[in-house]
PDB file of N, CA, C and O in Angstrom:
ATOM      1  N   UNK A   1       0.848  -1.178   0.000  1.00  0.00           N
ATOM      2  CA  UNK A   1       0.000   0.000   0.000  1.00  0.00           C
ATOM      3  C   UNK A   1       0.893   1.240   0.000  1.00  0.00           C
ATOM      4  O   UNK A   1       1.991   1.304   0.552  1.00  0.00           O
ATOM      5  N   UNK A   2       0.320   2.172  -0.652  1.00  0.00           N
ATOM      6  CA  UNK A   2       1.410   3.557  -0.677  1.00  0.00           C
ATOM      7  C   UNK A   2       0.809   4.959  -0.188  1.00  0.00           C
ATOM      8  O   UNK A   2      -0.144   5.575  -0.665  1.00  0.00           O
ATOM      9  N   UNK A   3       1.321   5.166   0.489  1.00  0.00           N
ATOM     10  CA  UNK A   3       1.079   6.369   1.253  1.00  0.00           C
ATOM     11  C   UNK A   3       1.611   7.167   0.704  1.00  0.00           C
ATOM     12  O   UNK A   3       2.763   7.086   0.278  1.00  0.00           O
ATOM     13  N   UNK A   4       0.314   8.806   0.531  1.00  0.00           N
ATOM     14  CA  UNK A   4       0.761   9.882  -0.098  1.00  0.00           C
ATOM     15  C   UNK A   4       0.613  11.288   1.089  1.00  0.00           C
ATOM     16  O   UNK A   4      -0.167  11.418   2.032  1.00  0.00           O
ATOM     17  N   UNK A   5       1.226  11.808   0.803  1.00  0.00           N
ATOM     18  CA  UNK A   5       1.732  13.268   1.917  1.00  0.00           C
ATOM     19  C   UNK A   5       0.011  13.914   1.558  1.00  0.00           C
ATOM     20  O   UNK A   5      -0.401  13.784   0.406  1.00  0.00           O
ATOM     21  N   UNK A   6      -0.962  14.639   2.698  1.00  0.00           N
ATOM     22  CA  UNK A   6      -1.704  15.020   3.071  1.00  0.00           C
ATOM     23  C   UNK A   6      -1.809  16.418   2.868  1.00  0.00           C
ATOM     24  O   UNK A   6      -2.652  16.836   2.076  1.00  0.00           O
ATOM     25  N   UNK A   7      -1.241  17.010   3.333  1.00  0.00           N
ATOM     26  CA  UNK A   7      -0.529  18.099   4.015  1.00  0.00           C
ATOM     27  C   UNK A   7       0.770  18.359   3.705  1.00  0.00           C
ATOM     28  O   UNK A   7       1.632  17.636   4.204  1.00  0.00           O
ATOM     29  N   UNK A   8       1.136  19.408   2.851  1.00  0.00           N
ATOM     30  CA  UNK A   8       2.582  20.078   2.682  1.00  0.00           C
ATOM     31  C   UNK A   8       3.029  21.003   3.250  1.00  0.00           C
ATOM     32  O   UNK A   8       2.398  22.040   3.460  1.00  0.00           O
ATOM     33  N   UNK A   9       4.344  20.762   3.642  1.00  0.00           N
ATOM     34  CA  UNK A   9       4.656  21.765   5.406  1.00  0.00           C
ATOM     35  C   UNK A   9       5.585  22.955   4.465  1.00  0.00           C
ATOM     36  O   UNK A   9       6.552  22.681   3.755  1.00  0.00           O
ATOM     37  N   UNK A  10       4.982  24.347   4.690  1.00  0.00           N
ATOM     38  CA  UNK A  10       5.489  25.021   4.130  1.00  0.00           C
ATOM     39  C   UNK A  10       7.042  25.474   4.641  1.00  0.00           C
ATOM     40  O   UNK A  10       7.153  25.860   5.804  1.00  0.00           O
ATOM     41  N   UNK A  11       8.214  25.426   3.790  1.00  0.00           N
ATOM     42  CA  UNK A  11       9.736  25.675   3.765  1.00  0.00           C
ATOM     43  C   UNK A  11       9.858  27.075   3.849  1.00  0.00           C
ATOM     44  O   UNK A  11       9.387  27.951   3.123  1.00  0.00           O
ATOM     45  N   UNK A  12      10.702  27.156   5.045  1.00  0.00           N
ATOM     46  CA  UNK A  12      10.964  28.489   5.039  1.00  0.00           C
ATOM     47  C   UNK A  12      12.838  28.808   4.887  1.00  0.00           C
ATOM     48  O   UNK A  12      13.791  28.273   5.453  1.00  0.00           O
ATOM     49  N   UNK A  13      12.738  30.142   3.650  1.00  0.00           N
ATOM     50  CA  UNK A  13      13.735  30.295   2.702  1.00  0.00           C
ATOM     51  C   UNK A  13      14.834  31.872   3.335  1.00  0.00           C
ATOM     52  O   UNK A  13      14.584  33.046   3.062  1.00  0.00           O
ATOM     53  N   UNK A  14      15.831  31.441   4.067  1.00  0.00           N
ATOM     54  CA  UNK A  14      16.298  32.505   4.121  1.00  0.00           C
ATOM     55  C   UNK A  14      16.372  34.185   3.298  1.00  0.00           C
ATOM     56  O   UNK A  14      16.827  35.318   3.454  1.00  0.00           O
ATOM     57  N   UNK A  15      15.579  33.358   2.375  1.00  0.00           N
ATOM     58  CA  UNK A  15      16.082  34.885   0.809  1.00  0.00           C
ATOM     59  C   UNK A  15      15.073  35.646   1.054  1.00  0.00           C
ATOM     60  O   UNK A  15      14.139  35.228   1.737  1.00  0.00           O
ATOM     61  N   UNK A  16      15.088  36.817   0.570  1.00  0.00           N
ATOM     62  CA  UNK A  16      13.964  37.563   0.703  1.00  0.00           C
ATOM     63  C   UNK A  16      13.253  37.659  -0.933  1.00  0.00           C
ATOM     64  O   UNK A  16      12.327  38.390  -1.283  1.00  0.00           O
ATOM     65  N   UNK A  17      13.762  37.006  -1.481  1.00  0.00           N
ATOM     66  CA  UNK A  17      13.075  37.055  -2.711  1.00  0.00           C
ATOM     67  C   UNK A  17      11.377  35.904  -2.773  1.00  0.00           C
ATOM     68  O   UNK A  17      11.010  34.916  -2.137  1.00  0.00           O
ATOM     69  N   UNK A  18      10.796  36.698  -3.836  1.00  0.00           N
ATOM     70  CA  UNK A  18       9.227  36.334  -4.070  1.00  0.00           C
ATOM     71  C   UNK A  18       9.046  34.769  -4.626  1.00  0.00           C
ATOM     72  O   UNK A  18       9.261  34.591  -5.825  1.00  0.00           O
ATOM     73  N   UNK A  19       8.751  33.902  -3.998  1.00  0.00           N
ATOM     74  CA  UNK A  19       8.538  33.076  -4.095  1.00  0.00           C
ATOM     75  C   UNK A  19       7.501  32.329  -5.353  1.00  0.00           C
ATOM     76  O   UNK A  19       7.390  31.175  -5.766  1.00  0.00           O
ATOM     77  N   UNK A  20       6.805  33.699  -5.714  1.00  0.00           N
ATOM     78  CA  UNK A  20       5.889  33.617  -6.842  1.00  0.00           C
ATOM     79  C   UNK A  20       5.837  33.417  -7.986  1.00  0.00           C
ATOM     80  O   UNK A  20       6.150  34.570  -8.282  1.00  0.00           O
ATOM     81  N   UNK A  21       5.695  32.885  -9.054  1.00  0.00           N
ATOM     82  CA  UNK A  21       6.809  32.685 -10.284  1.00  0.00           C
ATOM     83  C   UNK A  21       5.287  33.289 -11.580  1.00  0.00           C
ATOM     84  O   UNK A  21       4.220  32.858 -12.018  1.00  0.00           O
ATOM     85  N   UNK A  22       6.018  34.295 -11.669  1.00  0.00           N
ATOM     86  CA  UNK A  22       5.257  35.201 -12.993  1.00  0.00           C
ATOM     87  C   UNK A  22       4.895  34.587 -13.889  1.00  0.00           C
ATOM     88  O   UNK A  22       5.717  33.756 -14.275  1.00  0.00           O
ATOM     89  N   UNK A  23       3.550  34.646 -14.671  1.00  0.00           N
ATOM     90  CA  UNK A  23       3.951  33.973 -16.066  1.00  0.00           C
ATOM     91  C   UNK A  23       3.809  35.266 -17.139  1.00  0.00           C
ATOM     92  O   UNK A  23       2.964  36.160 -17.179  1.00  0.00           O
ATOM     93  N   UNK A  24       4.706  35.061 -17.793  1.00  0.00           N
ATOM     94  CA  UNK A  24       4.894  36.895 -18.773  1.00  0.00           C
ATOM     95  C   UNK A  24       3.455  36.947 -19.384  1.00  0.00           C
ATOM     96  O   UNK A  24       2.781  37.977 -19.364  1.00  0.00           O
ATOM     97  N   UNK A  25       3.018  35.728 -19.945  1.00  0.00           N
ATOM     98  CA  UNK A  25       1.656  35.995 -20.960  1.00  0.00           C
ATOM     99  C   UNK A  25       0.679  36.492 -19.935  1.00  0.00           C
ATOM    100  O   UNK A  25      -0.005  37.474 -20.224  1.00  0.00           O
ATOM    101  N   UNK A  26       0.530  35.844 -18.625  1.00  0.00           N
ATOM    102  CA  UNK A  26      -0.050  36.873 -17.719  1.00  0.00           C
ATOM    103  C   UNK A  26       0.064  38.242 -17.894  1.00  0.00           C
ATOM    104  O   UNK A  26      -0.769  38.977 -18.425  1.00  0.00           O
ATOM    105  N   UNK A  27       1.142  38.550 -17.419  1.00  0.00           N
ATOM    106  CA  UNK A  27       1.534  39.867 -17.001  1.00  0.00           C
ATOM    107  C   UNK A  27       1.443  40.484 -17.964  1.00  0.00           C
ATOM    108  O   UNK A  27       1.027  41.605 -17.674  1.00  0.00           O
ATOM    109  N   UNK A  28       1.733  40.285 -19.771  1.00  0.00           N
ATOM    110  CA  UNK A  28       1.537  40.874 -20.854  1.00  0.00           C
ATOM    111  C   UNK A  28       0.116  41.627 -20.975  1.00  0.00           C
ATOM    112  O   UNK A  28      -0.042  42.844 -21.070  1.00  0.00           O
ATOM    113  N   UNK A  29      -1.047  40.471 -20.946  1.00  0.00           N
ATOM    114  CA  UNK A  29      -2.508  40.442 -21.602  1.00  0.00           C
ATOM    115  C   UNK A  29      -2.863  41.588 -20.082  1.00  0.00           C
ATOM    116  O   UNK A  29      -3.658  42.509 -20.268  1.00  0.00           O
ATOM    117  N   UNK A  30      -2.338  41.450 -18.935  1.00  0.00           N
ATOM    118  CA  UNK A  30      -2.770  42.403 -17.664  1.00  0.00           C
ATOM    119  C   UNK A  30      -2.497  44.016 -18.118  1.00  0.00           C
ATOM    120  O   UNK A  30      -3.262  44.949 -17.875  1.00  0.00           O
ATOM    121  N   UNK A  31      -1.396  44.084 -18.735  1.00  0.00           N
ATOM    122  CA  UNK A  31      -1.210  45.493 -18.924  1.00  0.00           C
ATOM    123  C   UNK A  31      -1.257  45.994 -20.490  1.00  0.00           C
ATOM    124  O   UNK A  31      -0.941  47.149 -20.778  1.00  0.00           O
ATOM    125  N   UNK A  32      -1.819  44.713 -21.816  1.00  0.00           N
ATOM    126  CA  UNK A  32      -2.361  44.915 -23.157  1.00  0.00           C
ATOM    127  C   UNK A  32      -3.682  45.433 -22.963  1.00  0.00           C
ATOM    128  O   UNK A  32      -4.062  46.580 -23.200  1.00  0.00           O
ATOM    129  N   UNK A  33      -4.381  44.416 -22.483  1.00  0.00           N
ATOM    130  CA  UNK A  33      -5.635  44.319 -22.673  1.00  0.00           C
ATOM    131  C   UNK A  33      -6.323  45.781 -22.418  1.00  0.00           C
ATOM    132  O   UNK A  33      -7.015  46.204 -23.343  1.00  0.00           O
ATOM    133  N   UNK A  34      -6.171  46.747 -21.018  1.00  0.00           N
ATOM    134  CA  UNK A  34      -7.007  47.786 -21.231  1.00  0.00           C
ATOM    135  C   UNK A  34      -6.461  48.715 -22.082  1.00  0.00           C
ATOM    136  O   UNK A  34      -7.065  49.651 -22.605  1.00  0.00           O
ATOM    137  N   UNK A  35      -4.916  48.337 -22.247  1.00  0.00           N
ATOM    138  CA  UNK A  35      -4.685  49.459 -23.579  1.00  0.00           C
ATOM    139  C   UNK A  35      -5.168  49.457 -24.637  1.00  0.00           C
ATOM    140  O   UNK A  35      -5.108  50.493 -25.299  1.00  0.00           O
ATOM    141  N   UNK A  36      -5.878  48.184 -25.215  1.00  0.00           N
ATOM    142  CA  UNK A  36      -6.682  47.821 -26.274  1.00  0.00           C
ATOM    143  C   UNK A  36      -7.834  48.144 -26.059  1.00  0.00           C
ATOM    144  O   UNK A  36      -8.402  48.425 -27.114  1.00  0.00           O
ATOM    145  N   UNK A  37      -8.625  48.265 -24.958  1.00  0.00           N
ATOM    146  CA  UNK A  37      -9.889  48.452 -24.926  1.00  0.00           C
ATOM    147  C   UNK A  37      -9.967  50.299 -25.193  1.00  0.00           C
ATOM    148  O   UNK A  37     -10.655  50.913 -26.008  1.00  0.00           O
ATOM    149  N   UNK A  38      -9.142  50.743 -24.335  1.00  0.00           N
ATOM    150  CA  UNK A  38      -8.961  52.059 -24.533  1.00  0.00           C
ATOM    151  C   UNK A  38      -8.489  52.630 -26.258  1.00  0.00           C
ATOM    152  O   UNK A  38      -9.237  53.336 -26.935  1.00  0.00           O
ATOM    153  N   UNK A  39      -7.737  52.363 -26.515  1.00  0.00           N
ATOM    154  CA  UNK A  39      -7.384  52.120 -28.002  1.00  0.00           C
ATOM    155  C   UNK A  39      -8.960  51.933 -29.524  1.00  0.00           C
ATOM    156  O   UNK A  39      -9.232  52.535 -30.563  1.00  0.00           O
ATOM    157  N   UNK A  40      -9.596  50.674 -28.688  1.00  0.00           N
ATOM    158  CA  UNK A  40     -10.615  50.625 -29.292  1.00  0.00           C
ATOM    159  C   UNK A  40     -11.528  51.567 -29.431  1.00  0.00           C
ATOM    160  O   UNK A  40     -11.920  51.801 -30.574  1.00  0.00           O
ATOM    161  N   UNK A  41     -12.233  52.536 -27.994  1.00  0.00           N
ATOM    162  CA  UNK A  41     -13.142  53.034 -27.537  1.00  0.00           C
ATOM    163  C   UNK A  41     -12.772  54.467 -28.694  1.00  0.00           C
ATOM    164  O   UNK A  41     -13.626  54.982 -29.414  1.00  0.00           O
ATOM    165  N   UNK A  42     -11.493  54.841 -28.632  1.00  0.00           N
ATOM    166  CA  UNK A  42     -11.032  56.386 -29.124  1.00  0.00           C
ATOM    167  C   UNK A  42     -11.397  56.157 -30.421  1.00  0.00           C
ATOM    168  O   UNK A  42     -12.182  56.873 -31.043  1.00  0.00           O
ATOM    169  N   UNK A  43     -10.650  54.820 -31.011  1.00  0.00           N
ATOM    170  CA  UNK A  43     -10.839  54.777 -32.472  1.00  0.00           C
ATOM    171  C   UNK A  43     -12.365  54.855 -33.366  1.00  0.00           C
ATOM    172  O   UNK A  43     -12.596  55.379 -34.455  1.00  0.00           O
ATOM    173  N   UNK A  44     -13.357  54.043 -32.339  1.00  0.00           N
ATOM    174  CA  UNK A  44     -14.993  54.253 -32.682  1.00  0.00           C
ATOM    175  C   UNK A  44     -15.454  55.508 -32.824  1.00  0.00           C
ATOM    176  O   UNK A  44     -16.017  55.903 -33.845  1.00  0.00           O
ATOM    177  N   UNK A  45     -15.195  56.342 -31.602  1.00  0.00           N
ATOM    178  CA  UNK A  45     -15.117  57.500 -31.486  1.00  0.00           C
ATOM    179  C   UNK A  45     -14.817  59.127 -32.410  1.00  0.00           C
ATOM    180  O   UNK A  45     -15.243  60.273 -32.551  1.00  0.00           O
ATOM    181  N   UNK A  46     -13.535  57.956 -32.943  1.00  0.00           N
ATOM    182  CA  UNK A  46     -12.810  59.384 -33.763  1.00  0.00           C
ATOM    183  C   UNK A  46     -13.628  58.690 -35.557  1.00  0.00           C
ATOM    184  O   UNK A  46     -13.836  59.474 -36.484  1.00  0.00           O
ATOM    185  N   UNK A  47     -13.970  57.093 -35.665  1.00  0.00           N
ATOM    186  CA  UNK A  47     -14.561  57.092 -37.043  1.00  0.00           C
ATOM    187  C   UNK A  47     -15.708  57.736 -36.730  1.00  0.00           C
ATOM    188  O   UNK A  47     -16.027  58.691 -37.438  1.00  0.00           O
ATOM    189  N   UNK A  48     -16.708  57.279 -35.411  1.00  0.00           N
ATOM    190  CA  UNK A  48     -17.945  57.979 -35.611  1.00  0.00           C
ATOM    191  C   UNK A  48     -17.831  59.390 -36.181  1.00  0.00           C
ATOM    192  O   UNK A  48     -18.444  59.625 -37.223  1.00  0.00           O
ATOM    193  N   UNK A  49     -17.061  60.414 -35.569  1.00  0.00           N
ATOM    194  CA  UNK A  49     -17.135  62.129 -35.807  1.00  0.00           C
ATOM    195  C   UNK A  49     -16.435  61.812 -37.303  1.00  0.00           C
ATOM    196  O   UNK A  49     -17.155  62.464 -38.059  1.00  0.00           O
ATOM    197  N   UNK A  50     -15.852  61.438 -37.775  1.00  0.00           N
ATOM    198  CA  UNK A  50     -15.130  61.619 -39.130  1.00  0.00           C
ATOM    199  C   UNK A  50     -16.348  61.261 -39.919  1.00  0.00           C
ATOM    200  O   UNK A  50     -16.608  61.997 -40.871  1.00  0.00           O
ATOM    201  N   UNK A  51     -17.477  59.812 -39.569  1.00  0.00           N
ATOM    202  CA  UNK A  51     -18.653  59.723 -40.459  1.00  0.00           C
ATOM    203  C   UNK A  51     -19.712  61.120 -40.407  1.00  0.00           C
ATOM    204  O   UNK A  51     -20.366  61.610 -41.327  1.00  0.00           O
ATOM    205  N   UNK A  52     -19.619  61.488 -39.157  1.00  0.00           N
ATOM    206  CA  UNK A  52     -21.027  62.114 -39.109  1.00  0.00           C
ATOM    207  C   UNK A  52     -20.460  63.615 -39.657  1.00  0.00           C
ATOM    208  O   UNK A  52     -21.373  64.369 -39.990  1.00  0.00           O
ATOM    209  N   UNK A  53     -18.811  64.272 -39.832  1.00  0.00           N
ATOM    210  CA  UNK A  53     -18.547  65.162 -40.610  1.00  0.00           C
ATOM    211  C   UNK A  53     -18.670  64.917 -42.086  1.00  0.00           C
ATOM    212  O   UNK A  53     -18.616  65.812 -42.929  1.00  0.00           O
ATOM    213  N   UNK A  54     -18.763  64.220 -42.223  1.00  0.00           N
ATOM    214  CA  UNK A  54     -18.802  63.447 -43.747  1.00  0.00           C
ATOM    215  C   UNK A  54     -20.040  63.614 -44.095  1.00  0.00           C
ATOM    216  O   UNK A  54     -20.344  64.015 -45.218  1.00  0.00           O
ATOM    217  N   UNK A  55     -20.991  63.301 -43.083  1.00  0.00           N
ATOM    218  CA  UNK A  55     -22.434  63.336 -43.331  1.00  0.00           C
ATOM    219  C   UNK A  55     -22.957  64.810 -43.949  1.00  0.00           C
ATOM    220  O   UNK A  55     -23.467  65.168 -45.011  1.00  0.00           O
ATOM    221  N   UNK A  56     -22.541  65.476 -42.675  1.00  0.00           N
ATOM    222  CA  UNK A  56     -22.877  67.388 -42.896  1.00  0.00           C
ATOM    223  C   UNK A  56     -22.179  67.735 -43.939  1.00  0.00           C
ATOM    224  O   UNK A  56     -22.776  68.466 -44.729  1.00  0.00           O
ATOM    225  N   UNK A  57     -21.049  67.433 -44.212  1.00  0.00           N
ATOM    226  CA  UNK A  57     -20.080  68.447 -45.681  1.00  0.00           C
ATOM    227  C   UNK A  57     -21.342  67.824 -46.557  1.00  0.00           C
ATOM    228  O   UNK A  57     -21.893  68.673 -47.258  1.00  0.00           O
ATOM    229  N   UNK A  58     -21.923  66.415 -46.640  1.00  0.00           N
ATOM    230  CA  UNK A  58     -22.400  65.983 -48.166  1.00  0.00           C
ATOM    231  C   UNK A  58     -23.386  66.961 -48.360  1.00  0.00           C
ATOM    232  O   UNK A  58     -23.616  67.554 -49.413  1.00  0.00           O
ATOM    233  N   UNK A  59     -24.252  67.166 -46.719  1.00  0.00           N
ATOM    234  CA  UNK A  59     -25.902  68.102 -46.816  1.00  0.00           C
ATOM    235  C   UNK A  59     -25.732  68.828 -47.467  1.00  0.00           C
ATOM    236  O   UNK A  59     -26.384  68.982 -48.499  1.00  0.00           O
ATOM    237  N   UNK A  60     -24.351  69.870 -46.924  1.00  0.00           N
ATOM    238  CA  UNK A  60     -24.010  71.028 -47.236  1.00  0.00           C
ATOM    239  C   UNK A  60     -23.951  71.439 -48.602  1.00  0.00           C
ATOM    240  O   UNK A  60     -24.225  72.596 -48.920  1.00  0.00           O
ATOM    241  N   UNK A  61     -23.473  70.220 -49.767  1.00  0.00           N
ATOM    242  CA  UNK A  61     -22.941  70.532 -50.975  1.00  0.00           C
ATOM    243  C   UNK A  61     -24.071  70.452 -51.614  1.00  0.00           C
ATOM    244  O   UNK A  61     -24.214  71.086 -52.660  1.00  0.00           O
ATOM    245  N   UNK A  62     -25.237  69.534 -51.026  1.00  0.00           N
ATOM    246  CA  UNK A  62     -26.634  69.184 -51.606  1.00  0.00           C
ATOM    247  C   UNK A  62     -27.508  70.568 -51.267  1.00  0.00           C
ATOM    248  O   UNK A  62     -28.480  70.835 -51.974  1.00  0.00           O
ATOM    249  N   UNK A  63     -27.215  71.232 -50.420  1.00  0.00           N
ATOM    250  CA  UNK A  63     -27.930  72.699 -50.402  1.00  0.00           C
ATOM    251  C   UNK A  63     -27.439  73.526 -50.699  1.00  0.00           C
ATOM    252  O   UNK A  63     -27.795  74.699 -50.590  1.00  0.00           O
ATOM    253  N   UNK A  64     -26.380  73.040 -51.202  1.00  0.00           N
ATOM    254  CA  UNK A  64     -25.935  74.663 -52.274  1.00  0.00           C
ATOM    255  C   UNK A  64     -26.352  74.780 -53.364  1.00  0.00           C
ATOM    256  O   UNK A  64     -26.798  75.781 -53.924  1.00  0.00           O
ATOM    257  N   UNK A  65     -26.125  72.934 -54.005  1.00  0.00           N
ATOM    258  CA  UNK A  65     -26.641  72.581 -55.278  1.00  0.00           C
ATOM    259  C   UNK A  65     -28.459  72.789 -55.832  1.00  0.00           C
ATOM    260  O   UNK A  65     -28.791  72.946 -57.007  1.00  0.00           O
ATOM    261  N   UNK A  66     -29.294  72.740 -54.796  1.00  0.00           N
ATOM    262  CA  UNK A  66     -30.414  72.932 -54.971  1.00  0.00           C
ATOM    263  C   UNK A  66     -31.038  73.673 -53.745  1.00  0.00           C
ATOM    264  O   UNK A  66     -31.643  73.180 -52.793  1.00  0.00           O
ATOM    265  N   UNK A  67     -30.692  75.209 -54.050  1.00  0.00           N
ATOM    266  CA  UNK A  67     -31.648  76.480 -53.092  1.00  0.00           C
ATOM    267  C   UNK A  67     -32.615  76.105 -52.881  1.00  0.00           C
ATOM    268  O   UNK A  67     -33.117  75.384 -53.743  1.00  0.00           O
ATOM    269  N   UNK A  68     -33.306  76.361 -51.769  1.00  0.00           N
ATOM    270  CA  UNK A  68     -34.638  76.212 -51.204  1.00  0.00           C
ATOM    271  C   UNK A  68     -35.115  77.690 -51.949  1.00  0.00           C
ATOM    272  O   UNK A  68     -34.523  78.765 -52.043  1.00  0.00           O
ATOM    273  N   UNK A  69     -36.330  77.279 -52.388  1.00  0.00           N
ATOM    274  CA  UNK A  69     -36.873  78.551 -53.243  1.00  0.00           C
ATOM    275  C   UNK A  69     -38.011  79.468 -51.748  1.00  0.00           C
ATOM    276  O   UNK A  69     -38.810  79.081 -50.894  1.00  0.00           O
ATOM    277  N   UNK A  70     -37.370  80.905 -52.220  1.00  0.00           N
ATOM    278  CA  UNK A  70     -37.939  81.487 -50.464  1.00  0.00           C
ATOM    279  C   UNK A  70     -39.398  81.553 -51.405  1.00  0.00           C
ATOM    280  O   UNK A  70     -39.701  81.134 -52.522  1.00  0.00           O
ATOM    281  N   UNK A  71     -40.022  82.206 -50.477  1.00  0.00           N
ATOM    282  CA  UNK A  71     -41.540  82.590 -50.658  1.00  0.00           C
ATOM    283  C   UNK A  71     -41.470  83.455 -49.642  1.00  0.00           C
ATOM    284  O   UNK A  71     -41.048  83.382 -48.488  1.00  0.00           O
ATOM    285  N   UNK A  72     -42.045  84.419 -50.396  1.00  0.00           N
ATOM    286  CA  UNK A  72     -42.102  86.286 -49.975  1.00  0.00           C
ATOM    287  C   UNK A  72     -43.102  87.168 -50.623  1.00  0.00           C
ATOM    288  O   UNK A  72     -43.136  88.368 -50.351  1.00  0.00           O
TER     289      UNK A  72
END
C-alpha cells in the first residue's frame, strides 16, 4: 500500500526574494488588454465624428446645389 503526503509543510527560505513565479503571458494580456480596450473606444469615437462630418459636408454641398426657393 502507498502512502501519499496530506498536508505540505510550508519551507521556510532565508532569501527575501518572491517566491511567486510570474507567467509573462499573464503579465503581458494584464497590462495589453485595457490598452486595447482604450485604443478601441477612441478609435470608434474618432470614425464615428469623421462619419457624421462626412455626413454634414455631403448636406451642405446638396444645399448649395439645390436652393430652397424662399416665398415672400
Amino acid at each position: 500500500m502507498m502512502y501519499l503526503p496530506i498536508a505540505v509543510q510550508a519551507q521556510v527560505h532565508p532569501s527575501k526574494q518572491n517566491d511567486l513565479a510570474t507567467n509573462p503571458l499573464t503579465g503581458s494580456i494584464i497590462i495589453l488588454l485595457p490598452m486595447i480596450v482604450l485604443l478601441t473606444i477612441t478609435g470608434y469615437r474618432k470614425c464615428k465624428d469623421r462619419i457624421i462630418s462626412r455626413r454634414i459636408a455631403h448636406l451642405e454641398r446638396m444645399w448649395r446645389l439645390n436652393p430652397p426657393k424662399q416665398t415672400s
